[in-house]
N, C-alpha and C positions, 0 to 999 in steps of 0.2 A: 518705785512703781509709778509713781506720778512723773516724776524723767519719760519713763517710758510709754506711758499713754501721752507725752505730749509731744511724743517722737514721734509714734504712730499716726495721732492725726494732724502733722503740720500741711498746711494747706495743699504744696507742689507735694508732698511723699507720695511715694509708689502705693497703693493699694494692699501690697503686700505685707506691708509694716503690718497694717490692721489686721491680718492675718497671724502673723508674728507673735502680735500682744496679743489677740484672744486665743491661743493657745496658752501665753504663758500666763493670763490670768486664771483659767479653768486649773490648770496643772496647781497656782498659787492658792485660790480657793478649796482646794482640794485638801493642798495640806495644814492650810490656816484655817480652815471648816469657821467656824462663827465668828474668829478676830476680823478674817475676811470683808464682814459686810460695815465693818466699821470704816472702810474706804470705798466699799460700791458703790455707793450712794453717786458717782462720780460716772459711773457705768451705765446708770438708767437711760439716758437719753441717746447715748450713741450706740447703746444695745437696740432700743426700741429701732434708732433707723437704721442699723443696718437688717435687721427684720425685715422691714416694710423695700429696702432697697434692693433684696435679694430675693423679693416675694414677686412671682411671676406675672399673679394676677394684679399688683399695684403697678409693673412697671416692666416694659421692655429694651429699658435701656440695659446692655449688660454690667455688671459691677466692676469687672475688671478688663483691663485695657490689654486683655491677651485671648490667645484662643481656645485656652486652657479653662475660659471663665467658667462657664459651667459648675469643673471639677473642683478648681478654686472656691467659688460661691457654695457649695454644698460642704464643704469641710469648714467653712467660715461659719454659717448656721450650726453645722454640728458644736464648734467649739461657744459660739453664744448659748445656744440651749444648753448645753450641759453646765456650761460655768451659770447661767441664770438657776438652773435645777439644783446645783449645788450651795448657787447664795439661799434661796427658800428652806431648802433641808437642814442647814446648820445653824438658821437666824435665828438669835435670842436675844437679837436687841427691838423687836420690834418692825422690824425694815422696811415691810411695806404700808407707806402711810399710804393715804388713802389718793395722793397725787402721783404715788409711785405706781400704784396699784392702776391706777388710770391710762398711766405714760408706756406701761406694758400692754395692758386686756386686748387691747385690739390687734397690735403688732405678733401678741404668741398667738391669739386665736385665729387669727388669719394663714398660720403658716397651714393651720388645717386644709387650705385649698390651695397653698405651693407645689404644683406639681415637678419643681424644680430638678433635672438630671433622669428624669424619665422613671415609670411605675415602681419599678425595683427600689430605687433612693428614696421617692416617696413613701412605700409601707415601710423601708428599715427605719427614715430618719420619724416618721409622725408613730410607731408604735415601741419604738426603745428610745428614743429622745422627748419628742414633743409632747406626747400623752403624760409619761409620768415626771415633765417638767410643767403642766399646766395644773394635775391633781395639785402635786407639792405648792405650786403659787396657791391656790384655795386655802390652805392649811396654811401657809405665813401671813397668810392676810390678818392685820392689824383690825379690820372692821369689817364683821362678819354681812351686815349689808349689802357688801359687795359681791357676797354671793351669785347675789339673783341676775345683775346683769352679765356675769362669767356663763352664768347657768344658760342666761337667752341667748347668750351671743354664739353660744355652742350647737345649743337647737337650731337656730335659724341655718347652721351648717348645712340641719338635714333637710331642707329646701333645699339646695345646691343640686345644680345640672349634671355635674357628675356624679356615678354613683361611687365611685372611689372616695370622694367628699362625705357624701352623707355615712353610708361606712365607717371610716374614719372616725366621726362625728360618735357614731353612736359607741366606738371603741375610746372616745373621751368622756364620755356619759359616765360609762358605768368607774372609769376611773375615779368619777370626781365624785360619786356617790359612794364609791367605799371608803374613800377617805374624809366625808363629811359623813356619813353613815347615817344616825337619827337628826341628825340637825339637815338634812336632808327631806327631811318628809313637809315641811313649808314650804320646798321648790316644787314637790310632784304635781300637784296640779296645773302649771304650767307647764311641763315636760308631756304631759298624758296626749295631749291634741297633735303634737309632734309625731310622737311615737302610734300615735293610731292611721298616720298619713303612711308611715313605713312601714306598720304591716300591711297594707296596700300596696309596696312600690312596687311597679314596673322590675325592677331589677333584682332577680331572685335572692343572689346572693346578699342583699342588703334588706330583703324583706326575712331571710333567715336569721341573720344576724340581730333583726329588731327584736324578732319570738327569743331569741336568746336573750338579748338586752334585760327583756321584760323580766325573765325567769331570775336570773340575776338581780335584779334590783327585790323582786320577792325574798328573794334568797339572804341581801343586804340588808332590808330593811324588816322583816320579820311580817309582811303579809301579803296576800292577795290582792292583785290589781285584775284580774280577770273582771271584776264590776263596771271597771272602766274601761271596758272597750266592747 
Protein backbone atom coordinates (compact mmCIF):
# COMPACT_ATOMS: atom_id res chain seq x y z
CA UNK A 1 0.00 0.00 0.00
CA UNK A 2 2.61 2.38 0.99
CA UNK A 3 4.73 1.36 -2.62
CA UNK A 4 1.70 2.65 -3.92
CA UNK A 5 0.97 5.88 -2.32
CA UNK A 6 4.57 6.71 -2.93
CA UNK A 7 4.06 5.91 -6.47
CA UNK A 8 1.28 8.07 -6.78
CA UNK A 9 2.64 11.12 -5.29
CA UNK A 10 6.28 11.09 -6.73
CA UNK A 11 6.91 14.67 -7.63
CA UNK A 12 7.08 14.57 -11.93
CA UNK A 13 3.97 11.64 -11.85
CA UNK A 14 1.09 12.25 -13.94
CA UNK A 15 -1.99 13.28 -11.79
CA UNK A 16 -3.53 10.46 -12.64
CA UNK A 17 -1.73 7.98 -10.40
CA UNK A 18 -3.46 10.05 -7.69
CA UNK A 19 -6.52 9.08 -9.25
CA UNK A 20 -5.42 5.39 -9.38
CA UNK A 21 -4.64 5.19 -5.68
CA UNK A 22 -7.89 6.89 -4.28
CA UNK A 23 -9.89 4.56 -5.98
CA UNK A 24 -7.89 1.80 -4.83
CA UNK A 25 -7.83 2.91 -1.33
CA UNK A 26 -11.65 3.47 -1.04
CA UNK A 27 -12.15 -0.13 -2.71
CA UNK A 28 -9.25 -1.16 0.19
CA UNK A 29 -10.93 0.46 3.15
CA UNK A 30 -13.93 -0.88 2.07
CA UNK A 31 -12.98 -4.23 2.54
CA UNK A 32 -10.58 -3.84 5.59
CA UNK A 33 -13.41 -1.64 7.25
CA UNK A 34 -11.50 -0.71 10.86
CA UNK A 35 -7.92 -2.60 10.05
CA UNK A 36 -7.91 0.19 7.34
CA UNK A 37 -7.39 3.32 9.58
CA UNK A 38 -4.46 1.54 11.23
CA UNK A 39 -2.53 2.94 7.88
CA UNK A 40 -4.75 6.12 7.20
CA UNK A 41 -3.39 8.11 9.37
CA UNK A 42 -0.74 8.54 6.22
CA UNK A 43 -3.97 9.75 4.21
CA UNK A 44 -4.88 12.76 6.32
CA UNK A 45 -2.92 15.32 4.73
CA UNK A 46 -2.87 14.53 1.14
CA UNK A 47 -6.62 13.92 1.51
CA UNK A 48 -7.17 17.33 3.03
CA UNK A 49 -5.25 19.02 -0.06
CA UNK A 50 -6.51 17.44 -2.65
CA UNK A 51 -10.02 18.82 -1.05
CA UNK A 52 -8.89 22.18 -0.89
CA UNK A 53 -7.13 21.71 -4.73
CA UNK A 54 -10.15 20.60 -6.42
CA UNK A 55 -12.44 23.09 -4.32
CA UNK A 56 -13.44 25.83 -6.89
CA UNK A 57 -13.81 28.44 -4.59
CA UNK A 58 -10.11 28.03 -2.93
CA UNK A 59 -8.62 27.95 -6.49
CA UNK A 60 -8.72 28.20 -10.37
CA UNK A 61 -5.98 26.59 -11.16
CA UNK A 62 -7.21 23.35 -12.80
CA UNK A 63 -5.95 19.96 -10.95
CA UNK A 64 -5.35 18.12 -13.89
CA UNK A 65 -3.11 18.79 -16.97
CA UNK A 66 -6.04 17.65 -19.51
CA UNK A 67 -9.31 18.82 -20.78
CA UNK A 68 -10.94 16.10 -19.17
CA UNK A 69 -10.21 17.97 -15.89
CA UNK A 70 -13.37 18.72 -14.76
CA UNK A 71 -14.59 15.16 -15.10
CA UNK A 72 -11.38 13.71 -13.72
CA UNK A 73 -11.56 16.19 -10.54
CA UNK A 74 -15.12 15.19 -9.56
CA UNK A 75 -14.47 11.45 -9.59
CA UNK A 76 -11.11 12.22 -7.63
CA UNK A 77 -13.55 13.92 -4.70
CA UNK A 78 -15.99 11.17 -5.17
CA UNK A 79 -13.25 8.46 -4.38
CA UNK A 80 -11.57 10.85 -1.24
CA UNK A 81 -15.20 11.39 0.24
CA UNK A 82 -16.18 8.11 0.22
CA UNK A 83 -12.88 6.45 1.28
CA UNK A 84 -12.83 9.43 4.24
CA UNK A 85 -16.75 8.25 5.03
CA UNK A 86 -15.62 4.88 5.01
CA UNK A 87 -12.29 5.50 7.41
CA UNK A 88 -14.99 7.50 10.17
CA UNK A 89 -17.73 4.59 9.85
CA UNK A 90 -15.47 1.44 10.63
CA UNK A 91 -12.95 3.50 13.19
CA UNK A 92 -12.39 1.82 16.43
CA UNK A 93 -9.23 2.78 17.16
CA UNK A 94 -9.97 6.20 17.93
CA UNK A 95 -8.60 7.92 14.64
CA UNK A 96 -9.62 11.21 14.79
CA UNK A 97 -7.45 12.99 17.34
CA UNK A 98 -8.04 16.24 17.72
CA UNK A 99 -5.11 17.34 14.93
CA UNK A 100 -6.72 15.07 12.50
CA UNK A 101 -10.00 16.41 13.20
CA UNK A 102 -8.52 19.97 12.43
CA UNK A 103 -6.39 18.83 9.13
CA UNK A 104 -9.91 17.90 7.73
CA UNK A 105 -12.93 20.47 9.24
CA UNK A 106 -12.28 22.86 6.95
CA UNK A 107 -11.24 21.09 3.80
CA UNK A 108 -14.74 18.63 3.88
CA UNK A 109 -16.71 21.75 5.09
CA UNK A 110 -15.85 23.77 2.45
CA UNK A 111 -16.59 21.29 -0.31
CA UNK A 112 -20.31 22.63 0.78
CA UNK A 113 -19.56 25.62 -1.72
CA UNK A 114 -17.72 23.39 -4.66
CA UNK A 115 -19.77 23.93 -7.28
CA UNK A 116 -17.47 21.72 -9.16
CA UNK A 117 -18.78 20.15 -12.83
CA UNK A 118 -21.96 22.13 -12.66
CA UNK A 119 -25.49 21.96 -10.51
CA UNK A 120 -26.30 18.24 -11.27
CA UNK A 121 -22.60 16.94 -9.83
CA UNK A 122 -23.04 19.44 -7.01
CA UNK A 123 -26.57 18.13 -5.35
CA UNK A 124 -25.44 14.22 -6.28
CA UNK A 125 -21.86 14.49 -4.95
CA UNK A 126 -22.74 17.13 -1.43
CA UNK A 127 -26.27 14.84 -0.72
CA UNK A 128 -25.08 11.06 -1.33
CA UNK A 129 -21.27 11.68 -0.60
CA UNK A 130 -20.46 14.84 1.27
CA UNK A 131 -23.49 15.15 3.91
CA UNK A 132 -23.37 11.58 5.16
CA UNK A 133 -19.50 11.74 5.11
CA UNK A 134 -19.41 14.85 7.34
CA UNK A 135 -22.39 13.50 10.02
CA UNK A 136 -20.09 10.14 10.21
CA UNK A 137 -16.75 12.54 10.94
CA UNK A 138 -19.01 14.20 14.04
CA UNK A 139 -19.60 10.55 15.37
CA UNK A 140 -15.62 9.47 15.02
CA UNK A 141 -14.54 12.46 16.56
CA UNK A 142 -12.24 11.35 19.42
CA UNK A 143 -13.17 14.88 21.29
CA UNK A 144 -16.56 15.77 21.49
CA UNK A 145 -15.51 19.66 21.68
CA UNK A 146 -15.12 19.61 18.56
CA UNK A 147 -18.44 19.73 17.87
CA UNK A 148 -19.16 23.17 18.05
CA UNK A 149 -16.80 24.60 15.66
CA UNK A 150 -18.09 21.57 12.91
CA UNK A 151 -21.49 22.80 14.03
CA UNK A 152 -20.32 26.95 13.27
CA UNK A 153 -18.54 26.23 10.32
CA UNK A 154 -21.67 24.56 8.79
CA UNK A 155 -23.88 27.59 9.86
CA UNK A 156 -21.85 30.18 8.53
CA UNK A 157 -22.60 28.21 5.11
CA UNK A 158 -26.01 29.58 5.43
CA UNK A 159 -24.73 33.13 4.99
CA UNK A 160 -23.34 32.07 1.57
CA UNK A 161 -24.31 34.09 -1.63
CA UNK A 162 -25.57 31.23 -3.28
CA UNK A 163 -28.57 29.75 -2.46
CA UNK A 164 -27.52 26.28 -3.55
CA UNK A 165 -24.87 26.76 -0.59
CA UNK A 166 -27.08 27.63 2.09
CA UNK A 167 -29.52 24.73 0.96
CA UNK A 168 -27.02 22.53 1.08
CA UNK A 169 -26.03 23.78 4.43
CA UNK A 170 -29.17 23.24 5.97
CA UNK A 171 -29.30 19.53 4.22
CA UNK A 172 -25.88 19.18 6.55
CA UNK A 173 -27.58 20.39 9.66
CA UNK A 174 -30.17 18.17 10.00
CA UNK A 175 -27.72 15.39 9.15
CA UNK A 176 -25.37 16.11 11.94
CA UNK A 177 -28.24 16.57 14.39
CA UNK A 178 -29.49 13.02 13.97
CA UNK A 179 -26.52 11.59 14.46
CA UNK A 180 -25.56 13.59 17.50
CA UNK A 181 -29.32 13.63 18.47
CA UNK A 182 -29.42 14.76 22.53
CA UNK A 183 -25.78 15.72 22.70
CA UNK A 184 -27.12 18.12 20.18
CA UNK A 185 -29.22 20.38 22.28
CA UNK A 186 -25.69 22.43 23.66
CA UNK A 187 -25.32 23.49 19.97
CA UNK A 188 -28.96 24.84 19.41
CA UNK A 189 -28.69 28.01 20.62
CA UNK A 190 -26.19 28.97 18.33
CA UNK A 191 -27.83 27.39 15.30
CA UNK A 192 -31.28 29.34 16.20
CA UNK A 193 -30.10 33.00 14.99
CA UNK A 194 -29.01 31.19 11.59
CA UNK A 195 -31.94 29.54 10.97
CA UNK A 196 -34.17 32.66 11.87
CA UNK A 197 -32.05 34.52 8.98
CA UNK A 198 -33.47 31.54 6.56
CA UNK A 199 -36.89 31.58 7.36
CA UNK A 200 -36.47 35.04 5.99
CA UNK A 201 -34.43 34.19 2.75
CA UNK A 202 -34.86 35.75 -0.38
CA UNK A 203 -34.91 32.33 -2.07
CA UNK A 204 -38.01 30.32 -1.65
CA UNK A 205 -36.83 27.23 -1.91
CA UNK A 206 -34.37 27.55 0.87
CA UNK A 207 -36.59 29.44 3.13
CA UNK A 208 -38.78 26.07 2.67
CA UNK A 209 -36.29 23.88 3.27
CA UNK A 210 -35.48 25.98 6.62
CA UNK A 211 -39.45 25.43 7.91
CA UNK A 212 -38.66 21.83 7.27
CA UNK A 213 -35.10 21.95 8.87
CA UNK A 214 -36.82 23.32 12.01
CA UNK A 215 -39.81 20.54 12.06
CA UNK A 216 -37.12 18.06 11.82
CA UNK A 217 -34.88 18.88 14.32
CA UNK A 218 -38.42 19.04 16.80
CA UNK A 219 -38.91 15.88 15.58
CA UNK A 220 -34.93 14.67 16.49
CA UNK A 221 -34.63 16.21 19.43
CA UNK A 222 -38.02 15.78 21.20
CA UNK A 223 -39.49 19.49 21.46
CA UNK A 224 -40.63 22.81 20.26
CA UNK A 225 -38.40 25.46 18.95
CA UNK A 226 -41.41 27.62 17.87
CA UNK A 227 -40.43 29.95 21.12
CA UNK A 228 -37.36 30.77 19.26
CA UNK A 229 -38.42 32.37 16.56
Amino acid sequence: FFKLFDWAKTDDASKDRLLTFCRLADCIADKLKGLFTLFAGHLVKPFADILNQTNTIKTDKPFFDSKNNTEKSCLLLDYVIHCLHKIFLYDNQHFLSKERTEALMMPLVDQLENLLGGDEKFHARVSESLIPCIAQFSVAMADDSLWKPLNYQILLKMRHSSPKVRFAALLALIDLVEKLKENYMVLLPESIPFLAELMEDECEEVEQQCQKTIKQLESILGESLQSYF
